[in-house]
C-alpha positions in Angstrom: 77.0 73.9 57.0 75.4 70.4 57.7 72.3 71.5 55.7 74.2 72.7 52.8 76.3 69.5 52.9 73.0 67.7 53.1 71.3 69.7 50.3 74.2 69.7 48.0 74.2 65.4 48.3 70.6 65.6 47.6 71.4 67.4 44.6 74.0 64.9 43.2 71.8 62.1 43.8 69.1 63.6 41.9 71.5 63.9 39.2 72.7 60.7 38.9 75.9 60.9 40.5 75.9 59.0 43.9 79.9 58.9 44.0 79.3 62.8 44.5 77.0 62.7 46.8 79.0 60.0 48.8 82.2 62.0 48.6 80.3 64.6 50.0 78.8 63.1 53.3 82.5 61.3 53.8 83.9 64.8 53.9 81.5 65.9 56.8 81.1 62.9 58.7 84.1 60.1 57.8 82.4 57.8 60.2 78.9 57.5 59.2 77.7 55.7 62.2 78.5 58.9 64.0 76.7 61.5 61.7 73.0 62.4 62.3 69.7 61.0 61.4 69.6 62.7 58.3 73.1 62.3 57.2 72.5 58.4 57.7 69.4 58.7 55.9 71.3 60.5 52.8 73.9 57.7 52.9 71.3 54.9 52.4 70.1 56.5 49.8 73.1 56.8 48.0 73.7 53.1 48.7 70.4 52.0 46.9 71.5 54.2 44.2 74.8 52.0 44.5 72.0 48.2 44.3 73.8 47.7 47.6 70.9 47.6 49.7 71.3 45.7 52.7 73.7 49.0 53.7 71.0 51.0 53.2 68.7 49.0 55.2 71.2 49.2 57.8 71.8 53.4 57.4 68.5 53.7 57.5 67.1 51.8 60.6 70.0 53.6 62.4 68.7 57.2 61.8 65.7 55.5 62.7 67.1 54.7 66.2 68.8 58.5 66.0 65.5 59.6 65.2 62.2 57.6 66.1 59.7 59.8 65.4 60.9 60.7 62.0 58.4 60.2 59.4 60.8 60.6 56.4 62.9 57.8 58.4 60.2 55.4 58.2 59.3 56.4 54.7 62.0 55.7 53.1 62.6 52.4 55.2 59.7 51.6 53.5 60.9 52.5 49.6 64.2 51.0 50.2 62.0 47.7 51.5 60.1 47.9 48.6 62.6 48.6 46.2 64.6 45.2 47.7 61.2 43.0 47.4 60.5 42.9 51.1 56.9 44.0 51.0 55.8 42.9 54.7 58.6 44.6 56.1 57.7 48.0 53.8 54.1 47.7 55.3 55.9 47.7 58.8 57.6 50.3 58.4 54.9 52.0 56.7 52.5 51.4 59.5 54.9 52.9 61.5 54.8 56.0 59.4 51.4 56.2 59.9 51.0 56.2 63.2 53.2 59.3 63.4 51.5 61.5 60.9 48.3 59.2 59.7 47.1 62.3 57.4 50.8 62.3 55.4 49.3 62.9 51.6 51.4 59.7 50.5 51.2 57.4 53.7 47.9 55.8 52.4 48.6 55.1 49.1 52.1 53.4 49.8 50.4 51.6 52.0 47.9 50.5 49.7 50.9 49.7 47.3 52.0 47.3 50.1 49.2 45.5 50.7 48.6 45.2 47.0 52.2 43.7 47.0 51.4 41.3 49.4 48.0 40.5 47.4 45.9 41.9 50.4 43.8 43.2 47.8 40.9 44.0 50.3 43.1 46.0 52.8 44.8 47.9 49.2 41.5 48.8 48.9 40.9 50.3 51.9 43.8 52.0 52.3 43.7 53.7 48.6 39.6 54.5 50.0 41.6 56.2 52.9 44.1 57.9 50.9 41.2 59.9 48.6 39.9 60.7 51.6 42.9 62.4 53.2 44.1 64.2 50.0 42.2 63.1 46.7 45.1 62.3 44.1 46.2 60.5 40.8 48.2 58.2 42.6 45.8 57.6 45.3 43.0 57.0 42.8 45.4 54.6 40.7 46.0 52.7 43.9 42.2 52.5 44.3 42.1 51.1 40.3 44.9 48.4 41.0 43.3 47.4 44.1 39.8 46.8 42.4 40.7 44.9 39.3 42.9 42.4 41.5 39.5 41.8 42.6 38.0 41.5 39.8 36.0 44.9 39.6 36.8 45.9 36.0 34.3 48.3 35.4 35.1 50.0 39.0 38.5 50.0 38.2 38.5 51.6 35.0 36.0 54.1 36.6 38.6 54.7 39.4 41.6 54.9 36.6 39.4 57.5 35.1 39.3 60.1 37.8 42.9 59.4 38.7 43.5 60.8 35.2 41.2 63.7 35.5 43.2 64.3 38.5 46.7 64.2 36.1 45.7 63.5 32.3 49.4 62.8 31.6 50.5 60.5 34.4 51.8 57.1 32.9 50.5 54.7 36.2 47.2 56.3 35.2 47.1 55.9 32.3 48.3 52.0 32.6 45.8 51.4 35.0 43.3 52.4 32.5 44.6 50.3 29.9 45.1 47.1 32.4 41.1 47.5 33.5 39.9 47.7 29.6 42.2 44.9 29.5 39.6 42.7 32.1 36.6 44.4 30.3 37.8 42.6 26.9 38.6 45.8 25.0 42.4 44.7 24.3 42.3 46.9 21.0 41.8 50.4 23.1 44.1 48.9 25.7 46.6 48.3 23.2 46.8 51.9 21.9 47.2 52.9 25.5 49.9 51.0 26.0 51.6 51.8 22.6 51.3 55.3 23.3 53.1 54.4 26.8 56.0 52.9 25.2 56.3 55.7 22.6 56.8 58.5 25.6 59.8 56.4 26.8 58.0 54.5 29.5 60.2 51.1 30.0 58.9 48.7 32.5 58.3 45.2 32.8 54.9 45.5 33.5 54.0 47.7 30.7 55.7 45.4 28.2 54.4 42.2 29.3 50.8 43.6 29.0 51.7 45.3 25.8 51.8 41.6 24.6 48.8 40.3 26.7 47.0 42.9 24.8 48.7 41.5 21.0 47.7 38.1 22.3 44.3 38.9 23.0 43.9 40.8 19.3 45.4 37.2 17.6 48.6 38.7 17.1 50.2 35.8 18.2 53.9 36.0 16.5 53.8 39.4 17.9 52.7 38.7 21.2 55.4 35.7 21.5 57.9 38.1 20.5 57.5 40.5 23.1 56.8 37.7 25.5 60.2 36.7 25.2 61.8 40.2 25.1 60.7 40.6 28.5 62.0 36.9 29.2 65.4 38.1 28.3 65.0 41.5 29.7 63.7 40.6 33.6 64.8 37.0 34.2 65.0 38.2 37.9 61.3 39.0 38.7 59.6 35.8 39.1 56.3 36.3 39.5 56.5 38.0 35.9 58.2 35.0 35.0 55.8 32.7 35.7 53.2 34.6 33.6 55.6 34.6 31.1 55.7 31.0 31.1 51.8 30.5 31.3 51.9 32.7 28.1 54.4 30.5 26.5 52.1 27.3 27.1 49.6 29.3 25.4 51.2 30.2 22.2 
């Protein structure tokens, strides 16, 4: 019964509905303290679902001390850190993932994520170089892409992009990974149709705009590229490292 209760949460969640999913778990366990590891773990998850995440920091470290040696525990400690903008605590927690099941397909890349958060851009590196080892993927490959052009490596990057897309042709972090390293190889024009194409699939992130207009700026579209410079402005005032590119772009303009 526990499982289907669990399974049947899961399934609300994924549906956009986390007042089901809640109603559900409060039905089998009314005191949430008291319910299992995994029952705790589906509660957190609904409560990031909710933007209330300090609970699910909380619901989560306690299945963690139900359940040490829990790998999706520490996983998805380490998305809910992430998702909250505590990257050194997501590498923690991470880490920890790690040393229980090193060779989990996803463990190096968010890892790599992390470090590349925490603009370790050396260690992002290795860890992506770890993760194609373990279990070659588009993600991995894209973390390996990121990793590079933070250091400068455009051409390595775009040839890293490239393979993560021959892994998946259609994923979208691929694919903007491709666009961001022609970006540092001066080719803003094929960039550009990269990320048009992006935003025409219904791809909606800050990132994505912001280099949509890098890309405009570097082409001499400058109206354009103030435009969408400020639609992000308006749209993400809370992220402030964007921000202060934003900014650097207005000086610019």
């Amino acid at each position: 019964m526990s499982d289907e209760i669990l399974s049947q949460a899961e399934f609300s969640l994924k549906n956009s509905d986390p007042s089901g999913a809640e109603r559900l778990l409060n039905q089998q366990w009314p005191d949430i303290s008291r319910a299992p590891g995994d029952a705790q773990h589906a509660m957190a998850m609904v409560r990031m679902a909710q933007g209330r995440g300090d609970e699910a920091e909380r619901l989560i470290r306690a299945a963690i001390q139900a359940e040490p040696n829990s790998l999706r525990h520490h996983i998805g400690l380490g998305h809910i850190l992430t998702e909250v903008g505590n990257h050194a605590g997501a590498l923690e927690a991470y880490t920890s993932a790690s040393k229980i099941d090193p060779k989990w397909p996803g463990i190096s890349v968010a890892l790599s994520q992390a470090f590349f958060s925490l603009e370790r851009f050396n260690d992002a590196e290795r860890a992506a170089r770890q993760g194609i080892a373990n279990a070659p993927s588009s993600g991995a490959y894209e973390a390996l892409s990121n990793a590079l052009r933070a250091q400068g490596k455009g051409q390595d990057a775009l040839t890293a992009a490239e393979e993560a897309l021959r892994a998946d042709w259609q994923d979208p972090n691929a694919q903007h990974a491709r666009a961001a390293a022609l970006m540092q190889l001066n080719r803003p024009q094929e960039a550009l149709a990269i990320f048009d194409e992006l935003v025409q699939r219904g791809i909606d992130l800050p990132i994505l705009h912001f280099n949509r207009a890098a890309a405009l700026e570097a082409l001499g579209r400058k109206a354009d590229a103030r435009n969408l410079y400020e639609d992000v402005a308006r749209r993400w005032p809370n992220l402030p490292n964007l921000m202060a590119s934003v900014a650097a772009a207005r000086k610019r303009l």
